[in-house]
FIFIDO-924969 format. One record per residue: residue number from 1; residue in one letter; chain; z negated, x negated, y of N, C-alpha, C in turn. Coordinates in steps of 0.02 Angstrom, whole numbers, always signed. Example, Ala and Ser with C-alpha at 12.3 -4.5 7.8 and 13.67 -1.06 7.14 Angstrom:
BEGIN
(1; 'A'; 'A'; (-390; -660; -284); (-390; -615; -225); (-390; -660; -165))
(2; 'S'; 'A'; (-354; -642; -112); (-357; -684; -53); (-394; -645; +2))
This chain:
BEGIN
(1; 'X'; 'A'; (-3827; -3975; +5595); (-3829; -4048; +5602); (-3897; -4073; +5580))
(2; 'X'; 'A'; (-3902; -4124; +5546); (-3951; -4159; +5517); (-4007; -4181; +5582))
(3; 'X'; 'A'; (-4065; -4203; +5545); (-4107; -4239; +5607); (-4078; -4298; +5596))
(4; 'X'; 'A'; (-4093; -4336; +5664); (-4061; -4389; +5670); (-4118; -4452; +5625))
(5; 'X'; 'A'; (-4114; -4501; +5611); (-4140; -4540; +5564); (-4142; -4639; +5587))
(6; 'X'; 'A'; (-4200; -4654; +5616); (-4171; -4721; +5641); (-4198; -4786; +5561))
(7; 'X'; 'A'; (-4178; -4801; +5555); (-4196; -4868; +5505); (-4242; -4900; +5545))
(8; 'X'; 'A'; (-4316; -4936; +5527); (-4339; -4965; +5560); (-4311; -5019; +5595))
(9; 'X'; 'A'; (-4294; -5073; +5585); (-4262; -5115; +5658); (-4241; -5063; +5716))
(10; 'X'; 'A'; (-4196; -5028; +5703); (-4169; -4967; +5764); (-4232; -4950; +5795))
(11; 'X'; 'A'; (-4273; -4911; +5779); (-4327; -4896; +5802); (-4365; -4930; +5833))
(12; 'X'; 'A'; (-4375; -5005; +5815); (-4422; -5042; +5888); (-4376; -5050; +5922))
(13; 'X'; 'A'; (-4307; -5071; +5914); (-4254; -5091; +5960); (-4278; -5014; +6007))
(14; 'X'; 'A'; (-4250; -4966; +5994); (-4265; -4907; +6048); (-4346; -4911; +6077))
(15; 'X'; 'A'; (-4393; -4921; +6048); (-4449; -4910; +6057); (-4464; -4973; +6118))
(16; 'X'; 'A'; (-4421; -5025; +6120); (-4440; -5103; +6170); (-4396; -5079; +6208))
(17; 'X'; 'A'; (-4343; -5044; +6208); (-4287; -5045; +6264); (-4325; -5024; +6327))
(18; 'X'; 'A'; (-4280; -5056; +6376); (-4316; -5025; +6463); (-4287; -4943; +6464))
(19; 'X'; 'A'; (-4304; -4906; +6512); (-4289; -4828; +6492); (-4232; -4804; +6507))
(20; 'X'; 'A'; (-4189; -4828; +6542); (-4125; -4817; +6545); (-4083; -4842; +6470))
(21; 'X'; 'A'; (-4070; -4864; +6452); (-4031; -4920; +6384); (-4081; -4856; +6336))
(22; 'X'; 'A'; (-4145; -4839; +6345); (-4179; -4793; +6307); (-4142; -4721; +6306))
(23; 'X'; 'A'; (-4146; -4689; +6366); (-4112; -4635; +6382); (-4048; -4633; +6357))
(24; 'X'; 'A'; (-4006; -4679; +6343); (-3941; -4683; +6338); (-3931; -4691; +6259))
(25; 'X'; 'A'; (-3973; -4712; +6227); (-3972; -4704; +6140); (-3982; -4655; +6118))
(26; 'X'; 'A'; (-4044; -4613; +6165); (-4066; -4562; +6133); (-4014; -4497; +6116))
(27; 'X'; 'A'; (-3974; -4494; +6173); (-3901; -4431; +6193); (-3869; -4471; +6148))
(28; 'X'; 'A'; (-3837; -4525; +6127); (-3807; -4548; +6063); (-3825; -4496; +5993))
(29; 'X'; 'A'; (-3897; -4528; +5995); (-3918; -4487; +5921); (-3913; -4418; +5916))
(30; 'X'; 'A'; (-3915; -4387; +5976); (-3902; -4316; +5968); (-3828; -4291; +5954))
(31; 'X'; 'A'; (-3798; -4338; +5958); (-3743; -4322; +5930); (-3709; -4356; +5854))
(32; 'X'; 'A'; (-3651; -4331; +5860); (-3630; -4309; +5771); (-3629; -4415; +5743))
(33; 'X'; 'A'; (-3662; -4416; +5683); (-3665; -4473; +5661); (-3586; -4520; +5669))
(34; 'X'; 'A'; (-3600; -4573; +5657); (-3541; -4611; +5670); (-3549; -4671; +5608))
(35; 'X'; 'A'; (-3601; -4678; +5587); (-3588; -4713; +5538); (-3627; -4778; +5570))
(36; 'X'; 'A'; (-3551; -4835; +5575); (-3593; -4900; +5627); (-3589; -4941; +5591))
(37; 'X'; 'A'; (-3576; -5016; +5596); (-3583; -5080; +5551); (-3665; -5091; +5544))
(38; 'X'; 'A'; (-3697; -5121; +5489); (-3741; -5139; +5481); (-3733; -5208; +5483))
(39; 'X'; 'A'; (-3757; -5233; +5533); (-3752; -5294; +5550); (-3794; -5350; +5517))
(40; 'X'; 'A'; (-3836; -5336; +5499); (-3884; -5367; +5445); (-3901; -5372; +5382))
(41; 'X'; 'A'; (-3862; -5305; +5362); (-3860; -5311; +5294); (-3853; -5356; +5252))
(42; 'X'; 'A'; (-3792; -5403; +5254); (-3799; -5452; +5209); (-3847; -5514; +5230))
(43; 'X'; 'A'; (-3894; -5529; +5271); (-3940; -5563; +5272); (-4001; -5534; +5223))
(44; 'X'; 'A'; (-4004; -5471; +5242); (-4079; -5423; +5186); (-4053; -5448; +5119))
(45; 'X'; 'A'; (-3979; -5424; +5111); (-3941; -5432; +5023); (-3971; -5525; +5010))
(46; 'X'; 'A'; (-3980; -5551; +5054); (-3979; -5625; +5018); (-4060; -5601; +5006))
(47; 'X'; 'A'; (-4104; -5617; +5071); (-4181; -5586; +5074); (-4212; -5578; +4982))
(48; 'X'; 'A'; (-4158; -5518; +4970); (-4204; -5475; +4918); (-4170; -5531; +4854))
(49; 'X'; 'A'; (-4097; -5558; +4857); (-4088; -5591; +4792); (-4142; -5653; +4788))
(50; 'X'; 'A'; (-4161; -5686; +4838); (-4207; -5758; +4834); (-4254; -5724; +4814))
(51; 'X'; 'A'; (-4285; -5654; +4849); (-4355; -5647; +4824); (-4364; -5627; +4755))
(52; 'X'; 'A'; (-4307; -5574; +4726); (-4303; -5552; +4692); (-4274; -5566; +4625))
(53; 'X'; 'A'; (-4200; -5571; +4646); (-4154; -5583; +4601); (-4132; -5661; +4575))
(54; 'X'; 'A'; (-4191; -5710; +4581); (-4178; -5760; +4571); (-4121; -5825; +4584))
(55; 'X'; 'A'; (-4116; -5806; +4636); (-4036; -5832; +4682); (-4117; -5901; +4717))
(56; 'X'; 'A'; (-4041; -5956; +4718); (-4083; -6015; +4740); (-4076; -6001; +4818))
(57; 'X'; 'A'; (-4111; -6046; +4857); (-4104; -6065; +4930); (-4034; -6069; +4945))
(58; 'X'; 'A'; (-4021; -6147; +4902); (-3961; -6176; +4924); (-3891; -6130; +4926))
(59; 'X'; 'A'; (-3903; -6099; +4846); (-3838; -6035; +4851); (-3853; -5982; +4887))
(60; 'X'; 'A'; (-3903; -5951; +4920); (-3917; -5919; +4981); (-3870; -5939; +5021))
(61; 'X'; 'A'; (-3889; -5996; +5066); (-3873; -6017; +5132); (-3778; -6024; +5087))
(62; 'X'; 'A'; (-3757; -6071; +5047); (-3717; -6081; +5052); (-3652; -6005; +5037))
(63; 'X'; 'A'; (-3680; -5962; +5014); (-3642; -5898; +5016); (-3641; -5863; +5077))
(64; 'X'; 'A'; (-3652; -5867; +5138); (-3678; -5856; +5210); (-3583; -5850; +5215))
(65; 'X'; 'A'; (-3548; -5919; +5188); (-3483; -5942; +5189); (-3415; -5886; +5165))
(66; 'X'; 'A'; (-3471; -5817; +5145); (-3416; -5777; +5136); (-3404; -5725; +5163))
(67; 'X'; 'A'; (-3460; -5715; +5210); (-3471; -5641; +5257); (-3399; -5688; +5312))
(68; 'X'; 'A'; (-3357; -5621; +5323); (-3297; -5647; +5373); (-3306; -5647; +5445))
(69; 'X'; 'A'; (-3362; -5616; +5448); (-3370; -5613; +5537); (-3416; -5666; +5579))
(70; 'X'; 'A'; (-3382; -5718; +5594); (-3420; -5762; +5621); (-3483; -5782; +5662))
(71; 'X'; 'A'; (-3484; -5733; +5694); (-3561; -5716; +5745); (-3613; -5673; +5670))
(72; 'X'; 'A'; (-3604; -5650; +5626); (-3629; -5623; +5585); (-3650; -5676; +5524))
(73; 'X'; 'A'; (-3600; -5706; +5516); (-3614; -5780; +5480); (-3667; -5827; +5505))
(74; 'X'; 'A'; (-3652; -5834; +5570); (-3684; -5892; +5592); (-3752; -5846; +5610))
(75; 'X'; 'A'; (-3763; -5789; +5616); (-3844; -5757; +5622); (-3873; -5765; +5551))
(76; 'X'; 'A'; (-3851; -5754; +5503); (-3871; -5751; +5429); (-3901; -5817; +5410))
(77; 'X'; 'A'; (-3854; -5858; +5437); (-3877; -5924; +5396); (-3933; -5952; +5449))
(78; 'X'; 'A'; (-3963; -5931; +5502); (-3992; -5939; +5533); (-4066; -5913; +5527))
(79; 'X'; 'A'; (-4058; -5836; +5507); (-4110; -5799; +5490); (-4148; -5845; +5434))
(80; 'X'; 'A'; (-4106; -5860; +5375); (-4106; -5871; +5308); (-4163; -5941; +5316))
(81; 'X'; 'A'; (-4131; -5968; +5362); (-4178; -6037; +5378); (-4242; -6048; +5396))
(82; 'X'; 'A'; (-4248; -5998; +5445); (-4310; -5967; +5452); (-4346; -5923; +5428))
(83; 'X'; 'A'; (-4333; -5896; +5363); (-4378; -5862; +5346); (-4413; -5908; +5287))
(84; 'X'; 'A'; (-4338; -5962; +5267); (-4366; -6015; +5213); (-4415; -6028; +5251))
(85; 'X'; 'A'; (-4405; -6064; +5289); (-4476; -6098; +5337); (-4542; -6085; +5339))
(86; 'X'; 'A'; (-4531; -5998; +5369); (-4603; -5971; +5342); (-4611; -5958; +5296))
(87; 'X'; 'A'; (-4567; -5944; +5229); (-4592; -5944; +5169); (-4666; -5993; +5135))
(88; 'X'; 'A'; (-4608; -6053; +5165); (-4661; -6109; +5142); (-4717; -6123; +5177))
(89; 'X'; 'A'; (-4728; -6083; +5217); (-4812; -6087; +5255); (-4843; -6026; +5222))
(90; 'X'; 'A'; (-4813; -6014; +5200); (-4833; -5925; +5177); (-4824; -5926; +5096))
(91; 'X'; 'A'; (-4861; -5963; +5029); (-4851; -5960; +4961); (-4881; -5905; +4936))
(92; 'X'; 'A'; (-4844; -5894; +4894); (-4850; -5841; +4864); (-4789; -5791; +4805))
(93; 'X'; 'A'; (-4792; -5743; +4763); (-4756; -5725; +4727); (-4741; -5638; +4795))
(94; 'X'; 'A'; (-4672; -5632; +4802); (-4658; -5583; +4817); (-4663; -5519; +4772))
(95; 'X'; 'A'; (-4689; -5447; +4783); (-4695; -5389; +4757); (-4651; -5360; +4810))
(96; 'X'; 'A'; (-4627; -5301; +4783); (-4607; -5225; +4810); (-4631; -5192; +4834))
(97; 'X'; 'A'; (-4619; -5149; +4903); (-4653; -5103; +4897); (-4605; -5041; +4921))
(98; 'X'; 'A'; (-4652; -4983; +4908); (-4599; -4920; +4912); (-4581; -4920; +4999))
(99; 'X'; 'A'; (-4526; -4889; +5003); (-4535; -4866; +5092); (-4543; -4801; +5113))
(100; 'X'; 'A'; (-4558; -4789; +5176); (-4588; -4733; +5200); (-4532; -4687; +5245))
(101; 'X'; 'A'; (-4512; -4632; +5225); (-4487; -4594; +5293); (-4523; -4522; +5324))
(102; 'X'; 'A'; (-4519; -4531; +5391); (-4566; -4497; +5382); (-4556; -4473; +5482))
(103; 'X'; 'A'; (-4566; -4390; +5486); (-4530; -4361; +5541); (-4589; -4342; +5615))
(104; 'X'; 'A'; (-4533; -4361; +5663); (-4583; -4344; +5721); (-4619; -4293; +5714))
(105; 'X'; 'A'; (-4687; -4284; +5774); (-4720; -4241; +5767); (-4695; -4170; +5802))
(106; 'X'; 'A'; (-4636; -4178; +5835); (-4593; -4121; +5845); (-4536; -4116; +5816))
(107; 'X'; 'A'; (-4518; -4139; +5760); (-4480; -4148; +5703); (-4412; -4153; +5716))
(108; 'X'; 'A'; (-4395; -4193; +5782); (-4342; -4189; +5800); (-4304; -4255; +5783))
(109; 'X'; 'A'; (-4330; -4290; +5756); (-4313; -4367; +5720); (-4342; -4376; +5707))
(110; 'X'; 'A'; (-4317; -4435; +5621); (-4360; -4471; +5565); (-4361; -4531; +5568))
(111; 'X'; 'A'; (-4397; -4574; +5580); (-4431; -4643; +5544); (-4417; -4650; +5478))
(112; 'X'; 'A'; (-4381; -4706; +5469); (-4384; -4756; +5387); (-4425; -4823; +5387))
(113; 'X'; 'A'; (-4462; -4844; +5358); (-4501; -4886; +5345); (-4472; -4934; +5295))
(114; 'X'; 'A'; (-4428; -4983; +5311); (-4406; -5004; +5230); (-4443; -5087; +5222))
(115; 'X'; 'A'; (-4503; -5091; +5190); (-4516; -5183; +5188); (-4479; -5209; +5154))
(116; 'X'; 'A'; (-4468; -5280; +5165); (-4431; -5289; +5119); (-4436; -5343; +5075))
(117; 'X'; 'A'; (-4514; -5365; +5091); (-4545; -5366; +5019); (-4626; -5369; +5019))
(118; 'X'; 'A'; (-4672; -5370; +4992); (-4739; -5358; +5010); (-4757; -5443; +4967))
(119; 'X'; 'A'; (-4822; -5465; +5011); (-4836; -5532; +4987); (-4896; -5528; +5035))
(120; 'X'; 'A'; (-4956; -5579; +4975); (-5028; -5596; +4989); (-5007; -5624; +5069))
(121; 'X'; 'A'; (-5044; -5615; +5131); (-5068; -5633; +5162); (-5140; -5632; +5194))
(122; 'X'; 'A'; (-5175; -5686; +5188); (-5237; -5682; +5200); (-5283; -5625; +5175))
(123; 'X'; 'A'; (-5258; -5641; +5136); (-5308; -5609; +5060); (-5282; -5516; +5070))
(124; 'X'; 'A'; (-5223; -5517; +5092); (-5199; -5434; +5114); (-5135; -5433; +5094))
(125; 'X'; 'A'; (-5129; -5374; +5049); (-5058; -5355; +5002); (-5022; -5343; +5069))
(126; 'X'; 'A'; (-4992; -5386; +5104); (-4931; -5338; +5162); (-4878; -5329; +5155))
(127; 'X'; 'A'; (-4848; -5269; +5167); (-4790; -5256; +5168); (-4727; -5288; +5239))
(128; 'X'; 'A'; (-4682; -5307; +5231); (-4658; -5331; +5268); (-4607; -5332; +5293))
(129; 'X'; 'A'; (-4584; -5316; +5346); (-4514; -5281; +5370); (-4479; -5357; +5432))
(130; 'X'; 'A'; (-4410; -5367; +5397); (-4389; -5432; +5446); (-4345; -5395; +5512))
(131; 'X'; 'A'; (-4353; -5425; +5542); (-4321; -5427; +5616); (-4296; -5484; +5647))
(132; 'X'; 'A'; (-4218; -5465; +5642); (-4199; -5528; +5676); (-4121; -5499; +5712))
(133; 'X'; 'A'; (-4145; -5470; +5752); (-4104; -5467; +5834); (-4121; -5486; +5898))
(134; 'X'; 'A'; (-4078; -5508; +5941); (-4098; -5538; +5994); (-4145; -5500; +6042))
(135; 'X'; 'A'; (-4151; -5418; +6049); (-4190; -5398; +6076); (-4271; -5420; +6056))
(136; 'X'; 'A'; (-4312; -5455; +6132); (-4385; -5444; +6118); (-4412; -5394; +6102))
(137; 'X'; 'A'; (-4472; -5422; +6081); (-4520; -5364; +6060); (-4593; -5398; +6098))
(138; 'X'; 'A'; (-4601; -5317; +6093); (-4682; -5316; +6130); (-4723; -5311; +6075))
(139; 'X'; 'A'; (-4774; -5351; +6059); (-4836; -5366; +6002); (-4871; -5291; +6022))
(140; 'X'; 'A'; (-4885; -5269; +6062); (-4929; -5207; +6063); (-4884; -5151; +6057))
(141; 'X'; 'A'; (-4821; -5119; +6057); (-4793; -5100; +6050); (-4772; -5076; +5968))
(142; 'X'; 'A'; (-4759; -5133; +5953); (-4744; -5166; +5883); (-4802; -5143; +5840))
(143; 'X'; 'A'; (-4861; -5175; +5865); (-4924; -5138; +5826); (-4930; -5069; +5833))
(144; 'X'; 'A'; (-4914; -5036; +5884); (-4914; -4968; +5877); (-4900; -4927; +5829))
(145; 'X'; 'A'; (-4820; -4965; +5828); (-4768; -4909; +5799); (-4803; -4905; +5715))
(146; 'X'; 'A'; (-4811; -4993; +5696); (-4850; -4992; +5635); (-4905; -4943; +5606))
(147; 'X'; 'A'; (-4944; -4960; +5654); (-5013; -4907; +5669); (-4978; -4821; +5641))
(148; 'X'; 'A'; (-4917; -4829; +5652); (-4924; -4740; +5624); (-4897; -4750; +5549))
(149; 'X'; 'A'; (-4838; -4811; +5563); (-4830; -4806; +5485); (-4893; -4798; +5433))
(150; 'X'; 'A'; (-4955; -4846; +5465); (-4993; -4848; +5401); (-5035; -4793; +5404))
(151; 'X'; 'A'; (-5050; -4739; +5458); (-5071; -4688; +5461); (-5035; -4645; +5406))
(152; 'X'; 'A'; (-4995; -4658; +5396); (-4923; -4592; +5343); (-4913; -4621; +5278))
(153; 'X'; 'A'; (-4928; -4665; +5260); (-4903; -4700; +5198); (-4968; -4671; +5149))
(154; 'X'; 'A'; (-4933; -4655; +5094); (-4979; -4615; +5023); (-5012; -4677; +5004))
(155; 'X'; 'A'; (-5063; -4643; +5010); (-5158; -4681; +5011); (-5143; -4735; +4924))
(156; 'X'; 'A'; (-5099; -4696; +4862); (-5084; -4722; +4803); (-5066; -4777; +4809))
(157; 'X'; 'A'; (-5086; -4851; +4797); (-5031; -4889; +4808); (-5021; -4909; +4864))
(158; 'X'; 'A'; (-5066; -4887; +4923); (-5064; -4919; +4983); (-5055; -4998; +5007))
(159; 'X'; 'A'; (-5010; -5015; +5070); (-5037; -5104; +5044); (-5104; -5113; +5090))
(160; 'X'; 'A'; (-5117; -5147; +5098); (-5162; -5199; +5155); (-5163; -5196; +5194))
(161; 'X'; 'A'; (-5098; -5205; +5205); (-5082; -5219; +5304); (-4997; -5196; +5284))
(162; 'X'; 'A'; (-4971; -5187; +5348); (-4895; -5191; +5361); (-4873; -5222; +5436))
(163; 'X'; 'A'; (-4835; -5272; +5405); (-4817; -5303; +5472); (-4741; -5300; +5463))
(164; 'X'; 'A'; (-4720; -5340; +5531); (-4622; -5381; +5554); (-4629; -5443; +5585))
(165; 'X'; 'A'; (-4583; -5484; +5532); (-4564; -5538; +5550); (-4513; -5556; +5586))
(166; 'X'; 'A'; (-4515; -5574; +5652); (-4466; -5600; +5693); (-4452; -5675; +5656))
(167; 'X'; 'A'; (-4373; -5664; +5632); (-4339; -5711; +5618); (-4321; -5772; +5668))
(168; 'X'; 'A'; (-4335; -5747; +5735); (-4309; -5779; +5806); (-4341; -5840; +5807))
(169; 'X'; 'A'; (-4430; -5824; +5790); (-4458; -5882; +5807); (-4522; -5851; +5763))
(170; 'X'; 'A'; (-4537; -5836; +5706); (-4554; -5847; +5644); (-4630; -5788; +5663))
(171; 'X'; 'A'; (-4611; -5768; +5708); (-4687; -5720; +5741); (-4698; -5673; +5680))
(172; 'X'; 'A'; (-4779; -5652; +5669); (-4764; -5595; +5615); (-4831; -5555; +5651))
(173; 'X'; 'A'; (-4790; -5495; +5668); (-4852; -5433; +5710); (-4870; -5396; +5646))
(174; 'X'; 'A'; (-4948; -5395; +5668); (-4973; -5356; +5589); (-5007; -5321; +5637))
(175; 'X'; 'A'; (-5019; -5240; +5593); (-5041; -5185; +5611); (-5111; -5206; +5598))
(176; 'X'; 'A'; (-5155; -5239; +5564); (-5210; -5263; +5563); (-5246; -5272; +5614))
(177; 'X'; 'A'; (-5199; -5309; +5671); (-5216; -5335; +5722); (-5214; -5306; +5798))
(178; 'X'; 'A'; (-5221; -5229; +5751); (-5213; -5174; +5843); (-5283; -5153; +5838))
(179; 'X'; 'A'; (-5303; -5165; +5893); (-5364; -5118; +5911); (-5369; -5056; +5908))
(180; 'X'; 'A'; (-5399; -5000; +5923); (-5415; -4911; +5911); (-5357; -4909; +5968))
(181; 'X'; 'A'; (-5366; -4925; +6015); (-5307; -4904; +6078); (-5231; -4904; +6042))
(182; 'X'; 'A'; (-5222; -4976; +6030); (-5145; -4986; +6012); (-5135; -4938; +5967))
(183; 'X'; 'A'; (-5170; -4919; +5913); (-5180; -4867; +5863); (-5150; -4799; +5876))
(184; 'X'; 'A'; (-5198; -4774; +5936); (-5185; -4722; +5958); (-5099; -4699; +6005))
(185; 'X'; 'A'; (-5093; -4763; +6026); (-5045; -4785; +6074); (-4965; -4751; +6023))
(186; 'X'; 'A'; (-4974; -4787; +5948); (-4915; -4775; +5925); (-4916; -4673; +5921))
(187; 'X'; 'A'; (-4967; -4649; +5915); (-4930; -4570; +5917); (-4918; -4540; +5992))
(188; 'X'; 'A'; (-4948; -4577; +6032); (-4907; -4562; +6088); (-4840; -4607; +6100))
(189; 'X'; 'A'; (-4802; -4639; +6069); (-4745; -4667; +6081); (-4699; -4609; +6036))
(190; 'X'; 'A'; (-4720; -4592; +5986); (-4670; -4533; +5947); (-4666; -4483; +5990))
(191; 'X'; 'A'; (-4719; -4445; +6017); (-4729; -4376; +6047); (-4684; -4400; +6106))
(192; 'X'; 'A'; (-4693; -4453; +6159); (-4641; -4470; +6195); (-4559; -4464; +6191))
(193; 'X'; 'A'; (-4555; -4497; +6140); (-4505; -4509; +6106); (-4469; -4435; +6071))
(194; 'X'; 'A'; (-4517; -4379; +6063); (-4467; -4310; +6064); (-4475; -4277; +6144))
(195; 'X'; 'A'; (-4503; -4305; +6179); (-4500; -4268; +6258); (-4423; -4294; +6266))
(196; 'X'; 'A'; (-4419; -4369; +6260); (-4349; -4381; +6297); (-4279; -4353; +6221))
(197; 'X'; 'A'; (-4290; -4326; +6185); (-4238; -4298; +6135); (-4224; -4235; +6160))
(198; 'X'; 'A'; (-4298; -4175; +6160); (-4278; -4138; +6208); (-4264; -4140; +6282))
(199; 'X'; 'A'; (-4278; -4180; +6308); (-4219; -4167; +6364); (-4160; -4182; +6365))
(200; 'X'; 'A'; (-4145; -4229; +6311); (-4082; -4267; +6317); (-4018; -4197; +6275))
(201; 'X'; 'A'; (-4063; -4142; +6209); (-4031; -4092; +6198); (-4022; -4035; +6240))
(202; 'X'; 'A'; (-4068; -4047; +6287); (-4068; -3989; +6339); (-3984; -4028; +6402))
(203; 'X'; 'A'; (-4001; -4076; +6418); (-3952; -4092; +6454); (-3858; -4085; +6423))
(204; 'X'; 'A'; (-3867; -4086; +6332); (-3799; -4101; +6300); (-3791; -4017; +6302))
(205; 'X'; 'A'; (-3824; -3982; +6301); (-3832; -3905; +6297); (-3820; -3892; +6222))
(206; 'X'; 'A'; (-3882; -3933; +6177); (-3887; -3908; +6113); (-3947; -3875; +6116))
(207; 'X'; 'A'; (-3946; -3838; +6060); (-4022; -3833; +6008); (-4076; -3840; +6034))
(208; 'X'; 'A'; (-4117; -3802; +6034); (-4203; -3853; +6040); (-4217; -3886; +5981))
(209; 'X'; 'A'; (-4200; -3864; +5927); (-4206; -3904; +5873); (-4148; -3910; +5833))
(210; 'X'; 'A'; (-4132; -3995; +5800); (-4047; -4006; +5771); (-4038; -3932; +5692))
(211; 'X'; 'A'; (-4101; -3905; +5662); (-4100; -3862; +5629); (-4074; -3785; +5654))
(212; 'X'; 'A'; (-4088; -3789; +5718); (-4054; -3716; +5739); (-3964; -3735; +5757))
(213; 'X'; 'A'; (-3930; -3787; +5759); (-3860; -3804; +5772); (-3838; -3786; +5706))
(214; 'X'; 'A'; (-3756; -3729; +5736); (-3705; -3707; +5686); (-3691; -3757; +5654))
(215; 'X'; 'A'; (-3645; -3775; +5590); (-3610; -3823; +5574); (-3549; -3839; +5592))
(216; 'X'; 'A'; (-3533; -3895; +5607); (-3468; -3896; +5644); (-3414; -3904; +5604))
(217; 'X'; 'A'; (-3381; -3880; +5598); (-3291; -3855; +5581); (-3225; -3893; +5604))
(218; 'X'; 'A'; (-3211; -3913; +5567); (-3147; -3941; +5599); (-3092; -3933; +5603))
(219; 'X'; 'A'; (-3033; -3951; +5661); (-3001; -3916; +5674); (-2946; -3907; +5621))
């Protein structure tokens, strides 16, 4: 069985959860993938056409009108509004940047880093990852987790800063803005974060590690 792999949003979502709702994702991941709706996806797909692909505002928002799931619709065209918003406090030409994956320090799960698009802020190439689910987030937390991304990211091509924009209410936590503590804080949230995997494989009665599990066979 593969290591398990969270996409960044997943990852602060687990990383803010209280420890029960925590405990209870983690025995998820240890088990066999399931796939899962990506619930956001077509908000990023608009994201990257405005920034990217030369798609207007207006046909943005007004294509919102073809995703069929209504609570999914009405989050999209919502996100979409707000990020116009801060766009326009925020000028500038959007760039790319690569993303990062990259595995605990007991290699029992991977981190993805995906921005999803990098732009001048305050005189700093940042890379920038959106967030827009109803779960809060903790700013020191948040800076943490950053704090390791930019610890791991190839020095080539590095950006500036890397932050997340809460779509909720236009917040943008930049790793810039952690002190040595918060810094330090994010590699003790990973190392944490394989204490409760191994226990949670010790409790399913797998593996110490998902590399020592047979492959499973079906019936």
């Amino acid at each position: 069985m593969s290591v398990p792999k969270f996409g960044f949003s997943a990852f602060l979502k687990i990383i803010n959860a209280n420890p029960r709702p925590q405990r209870t994702s983690i025995r998820k991941r240890c088990g066999p993938s399931t796939g899962g709706y990506d619930f956001h996806k077509s908000l990023r797909y608009r994201v990257q056409q405005v920034s990217f692909g030369g798609l207007s505002r207006a046909a943005a928002l007004a294509s919102t009108q073809q995703i069929s799931r209504e609570p999914e619709r009405k989050s999209a065209r919502q996100a979409l509004q707000q990020f116009f918003r801060w766009k326009d406090e925020h000028p500038g030409e959007f760039e790319t940047a690569a993303p990062l994956t990259f595995t605990s320090p007991a290699g029992l799960y991977k981190v993805e880093f995906t921005p999803d698009f990098l732009l001048q802020i305050d005189n700093r190439r940042t890379a920038v990852h959106l967030w827009n689910t109803k779960d809060p987030l903790d700013s020191r937390l948040v800076r943490a987790v950053l704090s390791s991304v930019a610890s791991r990211y190839p020095i080539d091509d590095r950006p500036d800063d890397f932050a997340v924009l809460s779509l909720k209410d236009r917040t943008l936590y930049r790793w810039s803005d952690a002190d040595r503590e918060t810094r330090a804080l994010g590699e003790r949230l990973l190392a944490l974060l394989d204490m409760q995997f191994t226990a949670a494989r010790r409790e399913l009665g797998l593996p110490a590690s998902p590399d020592l599990e047979e492959p499973r066979t079906r019936a």
